[in-house]
Structure formats: structure tokens, C-alpha cells
N, C-alpha and C positions, 0 to 999 in steps of 0.2 A: 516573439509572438507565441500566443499558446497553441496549442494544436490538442483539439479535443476528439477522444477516442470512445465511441457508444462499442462496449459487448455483447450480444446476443438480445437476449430479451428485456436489456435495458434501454434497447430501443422502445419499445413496450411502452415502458414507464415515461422515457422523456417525451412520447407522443400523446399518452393518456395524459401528461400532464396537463398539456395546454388544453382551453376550450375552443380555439381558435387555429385556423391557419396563419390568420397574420401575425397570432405571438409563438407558434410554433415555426414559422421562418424563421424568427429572430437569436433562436436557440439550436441552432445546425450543426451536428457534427460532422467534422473532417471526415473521418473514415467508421462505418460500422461491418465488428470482425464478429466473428462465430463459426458453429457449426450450423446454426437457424434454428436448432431444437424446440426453440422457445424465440423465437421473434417471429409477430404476425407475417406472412407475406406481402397485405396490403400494407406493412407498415414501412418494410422494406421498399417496396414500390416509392412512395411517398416521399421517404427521402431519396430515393435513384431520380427522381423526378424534380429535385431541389437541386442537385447538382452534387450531394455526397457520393462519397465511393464506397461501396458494399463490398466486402473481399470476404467468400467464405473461409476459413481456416477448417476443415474438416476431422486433421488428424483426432485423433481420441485417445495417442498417450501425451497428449498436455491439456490442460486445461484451456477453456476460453482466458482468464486472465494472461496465463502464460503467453500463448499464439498474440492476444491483440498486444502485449508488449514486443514482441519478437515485431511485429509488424510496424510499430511506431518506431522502433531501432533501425530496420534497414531502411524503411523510407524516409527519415530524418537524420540519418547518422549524419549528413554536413552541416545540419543544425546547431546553433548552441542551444541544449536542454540545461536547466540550472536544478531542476528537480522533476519528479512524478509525483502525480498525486492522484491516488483510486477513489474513487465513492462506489458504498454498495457491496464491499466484498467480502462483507461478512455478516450479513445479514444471510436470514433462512437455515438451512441445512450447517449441523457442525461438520460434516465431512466434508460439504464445501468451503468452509474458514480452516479447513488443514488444509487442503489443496491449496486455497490462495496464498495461506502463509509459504507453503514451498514453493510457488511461483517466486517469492526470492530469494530464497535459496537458489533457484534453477538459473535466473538470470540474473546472480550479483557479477560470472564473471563479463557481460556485457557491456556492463558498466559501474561509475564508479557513484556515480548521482547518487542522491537518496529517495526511496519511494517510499512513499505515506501513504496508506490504509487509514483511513479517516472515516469515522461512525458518526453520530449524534452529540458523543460527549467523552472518545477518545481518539486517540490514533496510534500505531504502533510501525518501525521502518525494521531493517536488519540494520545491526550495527557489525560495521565490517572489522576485519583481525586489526591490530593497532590501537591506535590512539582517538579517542571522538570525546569534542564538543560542543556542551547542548547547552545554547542558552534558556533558561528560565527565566529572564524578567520578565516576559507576558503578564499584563493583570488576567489573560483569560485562562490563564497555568492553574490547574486543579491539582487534588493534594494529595494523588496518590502517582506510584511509576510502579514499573517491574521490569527488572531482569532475566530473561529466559530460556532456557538451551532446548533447542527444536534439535532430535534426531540425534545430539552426539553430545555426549559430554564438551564442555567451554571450558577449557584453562588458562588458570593464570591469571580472574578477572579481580580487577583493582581498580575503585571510585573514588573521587570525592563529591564531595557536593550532596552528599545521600543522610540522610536519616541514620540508616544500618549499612555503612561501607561496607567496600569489600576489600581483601585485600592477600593479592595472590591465589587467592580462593579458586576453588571447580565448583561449576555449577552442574545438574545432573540430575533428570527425572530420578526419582528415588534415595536422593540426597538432596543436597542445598537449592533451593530455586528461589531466587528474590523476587517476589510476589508482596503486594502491596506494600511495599518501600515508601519513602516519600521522603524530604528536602531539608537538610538541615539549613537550622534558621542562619538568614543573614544571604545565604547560598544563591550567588547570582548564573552562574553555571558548575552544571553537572560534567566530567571527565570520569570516562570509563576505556580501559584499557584491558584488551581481549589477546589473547593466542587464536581465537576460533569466532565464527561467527553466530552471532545471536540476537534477539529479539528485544528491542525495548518497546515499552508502552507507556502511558499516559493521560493521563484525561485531564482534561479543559471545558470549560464554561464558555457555551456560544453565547 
């Protein structure tokens, strides 16, 4: 089953969205997490009054993304989760898209899932130390990726499936970073093989 998570003032959004109460029934989240900074009160009300759970997360060394994963982890851990999937986290402020990308960092060692940050017309997960892959036959697979090391140097990294492989390679602000890459022909999946963890991206055609 899915279990859907509103943060802070994206409660906001998902309530301005509708024109209605009876199609905003129909679109209910499980639980909505924050500090409140930015979520109306009356909106909060609204859905307390639908039967969602409101849990404020207050701390202020994590982020709302981080807290409302933390929050979906212990109250679902006997769940089977088979992935995550964000909308919204990177839209607005660029200091808010580095904080959410280290939201996982902070919680890869939670689990082992993949979580996708999903925009308009890409997405991007952490690719954990080892071995990963990633199929590409999607017709809706667009023609660029990138490779990227947040925070620390990545050794060791070696692809195939890539336009510009890599192979053995460090990746490293100020040296190598594979940025607009893209798919060598015929290439039905991408293998990338890390020492350290890192960022890929992607974009696609809705």
C-alpha cells in the first residue's frame, strides 16, 4: 500500500490545489510532518478534522525532509517499502536543494530502498557503495544523466552503459564530475560501480 507523507507547507499546495472539499477528501495524506513555519493553521485544522495525523517535528538541526523520513521509518518499519519517492524538493531556494540532497546522505544508513526526488522533467536518487543497476528502456528516458560526488571525493567509479564511461576513476568537485553524460547507443541498462556514495540524475519525458 502506499503511504503518502505531506511536509510543512506542502500542505499549502495540496489544499489550494483543490476547488473543492469533496475532491480534496479524495487526496488525503497519512501523516503531515514539520516544524509549521509555513503551513496555514486553518489548513492544518482541515486535515486533523479528516482524520490525518499532524506530528510537528520541531528540531532545527534537520531539515523537514529529513524529520518526515525519520518519521515514515519508525512508524512503518514492519512495512514492506519497495521505494520512496519525494515531489517538490527542489523547487525554490538553492540552499534548500543542498539540504534535501543531504537528507540522503543522512538517511542512507536507515535503509537500503531507493529514494527519488522527482521534478517536472528529471529525477535524481543516491547511488549507494557497490554495484547498481539502472534500467533504461523507458520510452519516457530522456538523453541526458550525470554522475556526482556531494561532500567527498567518490573512488573507484566504473560504468557501462554510458556515453563517456568511467573506469576506476574519482570523481571530485574541482576535478572529474560527470555531468551531462548520456547513453551509449544499443544500451539497455546503465552499471555503475562506486567505493563511496553518490548522486545520479536524469531526465525524462512526462
Amino acid at each position: 500500500a502506499n503511504i503518502k507523507l505531506c511536509i510543512d507547507g506542502a500542505s499549502n499546495i495540496l489544499y489550494d490545489y483543490f476547488d473543492s472539499d469533496s475532491l480534496r477528501c479524495q487526496y488525503l495524506p497519512d501523516i503531515i510532518t514539520g516544524d509549521f513555519d509555513s503551513a496555514r493553521p486553518e489548513v492544518l485544522q482541515y486535515y486533523r478534522d479528516q482524520g490525518c495525523e499532524v506530528e510537528c517535528t520541531p528540531d532545527q538541526n534537520f531539515t523537514d525532509f529529513t524529520k518526515g523520513f525519520k518519521v515514515i521509518h519508525e512508524k512503518y518499519r514492519d512495512k514492506k517499502i519497495d521505494e520512496y519517492v519525494a515531489f517538490g524538493v527542489f523547487g525554490g531556494r538553492l540552499d534548500h536543494m543542498f539540504g534535501n540532497i543531504n537528507t540522503l546522505y543522512e538517511v542512507q544508513h536507515l535503509t537500503d530502498k531507493p529514494i527519488y526526488c522527482v521534478t517536472d522533467n528529471s529525477l535524481c536518487c543516491l547511488i549507494h557503495k557497490g554495484k547498481t543497476v539502472i534500467d533504461i528502456t523507458s520510452e519516457q528516458r530522456g538523453k541526458y544523466c550525470s554522475l556526482i560526488p556531494i561532500g567527498r571525493p567518490c573512488h573507484n567509479v566504473t560504468t557501462t552503459g554510458l556515453k563517456w564511461n568511467l573506469d576506476h576513476q574519482t570523481l571530485e568537485f574541482g576535478s572529474l564530475v560527470s555531468t551531462s553524460n548520456s547513453y551509449a547507443n544499443l544500451a539497455s541498462h546503465v552499471t555503475i560501480e562506486t567505493e563511496d556514495s553518490l548522486i545520479w540524475t536524469m531526465d525524462y519525458h512526462s
